[in-house]
Each structure stands twice: as C-alpha cells, then as structure tokens.
C-alpha positions in Angstrom: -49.0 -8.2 3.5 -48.0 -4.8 1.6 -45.4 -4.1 4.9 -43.8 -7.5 4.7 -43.6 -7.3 0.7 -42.2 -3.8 1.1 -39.6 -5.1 3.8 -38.7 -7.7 1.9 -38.1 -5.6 -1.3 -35.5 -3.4 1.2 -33.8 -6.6 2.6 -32.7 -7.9 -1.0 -31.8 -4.3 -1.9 -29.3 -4.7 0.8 -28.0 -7.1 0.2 -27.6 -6.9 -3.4 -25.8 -3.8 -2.6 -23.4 -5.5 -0.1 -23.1 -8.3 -2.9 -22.2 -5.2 -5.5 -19.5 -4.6 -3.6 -17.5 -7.6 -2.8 -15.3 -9.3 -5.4 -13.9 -13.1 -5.4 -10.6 -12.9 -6.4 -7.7 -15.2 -7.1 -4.1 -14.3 -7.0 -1.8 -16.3 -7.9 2.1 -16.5 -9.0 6.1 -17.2 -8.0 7.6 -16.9 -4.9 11.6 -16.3 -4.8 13.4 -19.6 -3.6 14.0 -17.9 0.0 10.8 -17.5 0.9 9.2 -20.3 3.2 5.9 -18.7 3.8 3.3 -16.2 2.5 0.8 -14.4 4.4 -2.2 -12.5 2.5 -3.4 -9.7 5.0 -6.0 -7.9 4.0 -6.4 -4.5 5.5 -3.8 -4.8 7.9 -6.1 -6.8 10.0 -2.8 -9.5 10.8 -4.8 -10.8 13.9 -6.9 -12.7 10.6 -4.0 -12.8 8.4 -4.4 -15.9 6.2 -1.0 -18.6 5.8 -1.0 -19.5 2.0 0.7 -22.5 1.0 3.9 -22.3 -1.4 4.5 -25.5 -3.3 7.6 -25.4 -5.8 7.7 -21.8 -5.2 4.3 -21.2 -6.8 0.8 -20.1 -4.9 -2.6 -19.8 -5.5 -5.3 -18.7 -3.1 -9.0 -17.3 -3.9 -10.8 -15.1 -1.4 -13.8 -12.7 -1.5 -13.1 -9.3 -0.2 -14.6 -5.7 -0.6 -13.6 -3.6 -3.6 -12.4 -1.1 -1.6 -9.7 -3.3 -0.1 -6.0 -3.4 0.1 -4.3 -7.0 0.3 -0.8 -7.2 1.4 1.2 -10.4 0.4 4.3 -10.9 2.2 6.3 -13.3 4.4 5.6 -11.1 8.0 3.2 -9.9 9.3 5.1 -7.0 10.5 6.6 -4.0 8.1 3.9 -3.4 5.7 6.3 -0.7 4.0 8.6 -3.3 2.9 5.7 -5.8 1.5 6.6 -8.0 -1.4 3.4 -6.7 -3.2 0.2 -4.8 -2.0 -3.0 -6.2 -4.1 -5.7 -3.4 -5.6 -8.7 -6.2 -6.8 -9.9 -4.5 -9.0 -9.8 -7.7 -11.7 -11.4 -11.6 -10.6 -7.7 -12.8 -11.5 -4.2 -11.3 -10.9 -1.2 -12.7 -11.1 2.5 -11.8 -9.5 6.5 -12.4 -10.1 8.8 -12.0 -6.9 11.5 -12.6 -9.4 10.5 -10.3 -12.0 8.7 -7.5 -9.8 6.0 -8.0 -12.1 1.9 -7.8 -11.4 -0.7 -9.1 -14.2 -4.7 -8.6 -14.7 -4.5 -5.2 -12.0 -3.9 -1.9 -13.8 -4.8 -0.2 -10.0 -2.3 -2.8 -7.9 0.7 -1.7 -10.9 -0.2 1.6 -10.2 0.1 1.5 -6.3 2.6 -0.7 -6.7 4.9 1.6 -8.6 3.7 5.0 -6.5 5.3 2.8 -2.9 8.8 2.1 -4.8 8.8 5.8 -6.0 8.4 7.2 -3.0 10.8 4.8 -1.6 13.3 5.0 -3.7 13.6 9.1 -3.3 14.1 8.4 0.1 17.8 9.2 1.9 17.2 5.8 3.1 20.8 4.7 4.7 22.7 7.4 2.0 25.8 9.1 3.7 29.6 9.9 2.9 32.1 8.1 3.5 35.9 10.1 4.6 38.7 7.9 4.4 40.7 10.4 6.2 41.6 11.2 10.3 41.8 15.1 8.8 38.8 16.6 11.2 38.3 19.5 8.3 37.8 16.6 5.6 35.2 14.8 7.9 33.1 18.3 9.0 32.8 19.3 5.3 31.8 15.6 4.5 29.0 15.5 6.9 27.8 19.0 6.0 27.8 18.0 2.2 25.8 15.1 3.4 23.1 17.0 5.4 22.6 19.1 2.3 22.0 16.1 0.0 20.2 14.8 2.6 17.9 17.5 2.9 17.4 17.3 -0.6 16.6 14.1 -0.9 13.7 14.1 1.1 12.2 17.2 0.0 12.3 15.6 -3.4 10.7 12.6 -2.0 8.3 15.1 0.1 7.4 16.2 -3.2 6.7 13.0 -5.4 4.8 11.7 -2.5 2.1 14.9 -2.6 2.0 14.9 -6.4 1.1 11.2 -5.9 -1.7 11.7 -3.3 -3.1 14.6 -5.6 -2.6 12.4 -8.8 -4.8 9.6 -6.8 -7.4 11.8 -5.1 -10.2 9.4 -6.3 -9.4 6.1 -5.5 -7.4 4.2 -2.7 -3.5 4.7 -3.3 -3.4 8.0 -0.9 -4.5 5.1 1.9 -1.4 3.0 1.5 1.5 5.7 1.0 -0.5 7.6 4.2 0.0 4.3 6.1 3.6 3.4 5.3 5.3 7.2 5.0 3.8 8.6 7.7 6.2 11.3 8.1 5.8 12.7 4.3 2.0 13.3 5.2 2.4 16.5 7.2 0.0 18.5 8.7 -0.2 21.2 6.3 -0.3 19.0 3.5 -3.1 17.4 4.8 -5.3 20.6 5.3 -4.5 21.1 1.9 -5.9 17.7 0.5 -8.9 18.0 2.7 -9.5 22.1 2.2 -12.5 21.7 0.1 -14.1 18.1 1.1 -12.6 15.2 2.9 -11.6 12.4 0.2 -13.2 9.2 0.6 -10.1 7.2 0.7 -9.6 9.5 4.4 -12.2 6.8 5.9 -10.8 3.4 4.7 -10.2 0.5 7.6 -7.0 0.7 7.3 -6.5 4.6 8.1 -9.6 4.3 10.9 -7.9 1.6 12.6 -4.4 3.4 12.9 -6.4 6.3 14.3 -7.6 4.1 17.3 
C-alpha cells in the first residue's frame, strides 16, 4: 500500500510539473488585405503547422504549448527569416497588427520581435552602387566603394547580432536569431558564448532539430 501511495505521489508530481510548464494561449489580431492565409508553426515543426482561418482580415486561434516555445505566424511555411511575427507566450493573451507592426500582452515576443528587424535591417541586404557611366575607371572605383560599405555593413550587423545574443543569454531570443542568421553565428563567437557553460537556450527543438 506505502509503494503504490508513494508511486502515486511521483506520478502527480509529474505531471503537475509537465502541467507547470505548458501555457494556453490565444493570439489574436489583423491581417493586411493581401494575405489569404495564415499558418501558426510552432517550433518550426511545419509538417504540424496549423491553417488558421482569416475572416474580414481578423484571426483568432487558442492553443496550448510549452513556455519554452517559439510560434511563427506567417502565410508560408517556408522562410522563417522573413515571418510576419514570431510569438514568445509568455502572457495567456497577445494580440498583433500586420498593418501597424505592432504586438500587445508579450513584453518577450516585442523584444524578439525587434532584435530579428535589427539585425535585419544592418544587413547589406540587396545594397550596391549604381554607375550611370560606360567609363570603366568610374565603374571599378564604384564597385570597390561598394565592397568597402559592404564590408561594413555586415560587420556592424555582425556586431548588433552578438551584443543581442549576450544581451539575451537567459532566455530564448539567441534560438531564433541562431536559426535565421546563420552566418552571423560564427564559430568563434560561439566558443565564446559557450566558454564557461552551455546556455540553456543551445538545447531548444528548434536548434536540435536543425542539427539532425
């Protein structure tokens, strides 16, 4: 009787640990006019990305996830860099604007929201310089002025993206900027961040499954 009792005690530990750590949230908000459909992905698992319905260019959907997840809202499935918001739930109710850009009831999902379009945005991206001239002289010191800004660029954006990652070393931001700039997360850098103790946000689903 004491064993059973004692296994039973363990068994609702569990599972009011598991329950501790899952949220029920709703997101709702406005859609631009263009867009005919809206998929909520969460953890870049898209092989169980969910189809939510857009009436009069509003949506609402509810669904229970871990804390520790990242939702992606956006009209592909594909591209997660260029996703029309990425959800942090860390509130039971948040609300967005396509038309305004904006995100209520998330401090974490403005946060992460605004680290992606920094980065971004520091980015070269399609920058170059245009030569309205046939003078071959005019066009080589064009595209050597554009390599150097070029190079600047993306050393500042190099830079913006590691102060982010330090800045966030303690929750899961590092874990969406890894996963859609790559590149920006070089080798060194990353012996750096993980010199004195891996961070947690190194084992989320979403970083494990790219490593597969």
């Amino acid at each position: 009787m004491k064993r059973i009792s004692i296994l039973f005690t363990a068994l609702l530990l569990a599972a009011l640990s598991l329950s501790a750590k899952n949220i029920k949230v709703t997101i709702d908000g406005t859609v631009e006019s263009y867009v005919s459909r809206l998929y909520l992905i969460v953890n870049e698992d898209t092989a169980n990305a969910q189809l939510v319905p857009i009436q009069d260019g509003k949506f609402s959907v509810t669904v229970k996830v871990d804390r520790e997840s990242l939702i992606r809202l956006h009209d592909s499935k594909e591209w997660p860099e260029r996703a029309f918001f990425v959800i942090y739930p860390d509130s039971k109710h948040i609300t967005v604007d396509m038309r305004t850009g904006t995100i209520e009831g998330s401090v974490m999902s403005n946060r992460l929201n605004q680290s992606v379009n920094i980065v971004r945005k520091a980015g070269p991206g399609n920058f170059h310089i245009d030569v309205f001239s046939e003078d071959k002289a005019a066009w080589e010191e064009a595209r050597a002025r554009e390599k150097a800004i070029r190079a600047n660029m993306e050393a500042e954006q190099r830079a913006l993206f590691q102060n982010l990652i330090r800045e966030n070393r303690y929750n899961n931001i590092p874990v969406w900027l890894t996963y859609c700039f790559p590149y920006l997360a070089t080798p060194d850098f990353m012996a750096e961040v993980t010199k004195e103790i891996e961070p947690e946000w190194m084992q989320h689903p979403i970083l494990k499954a790219r490593k597969k």
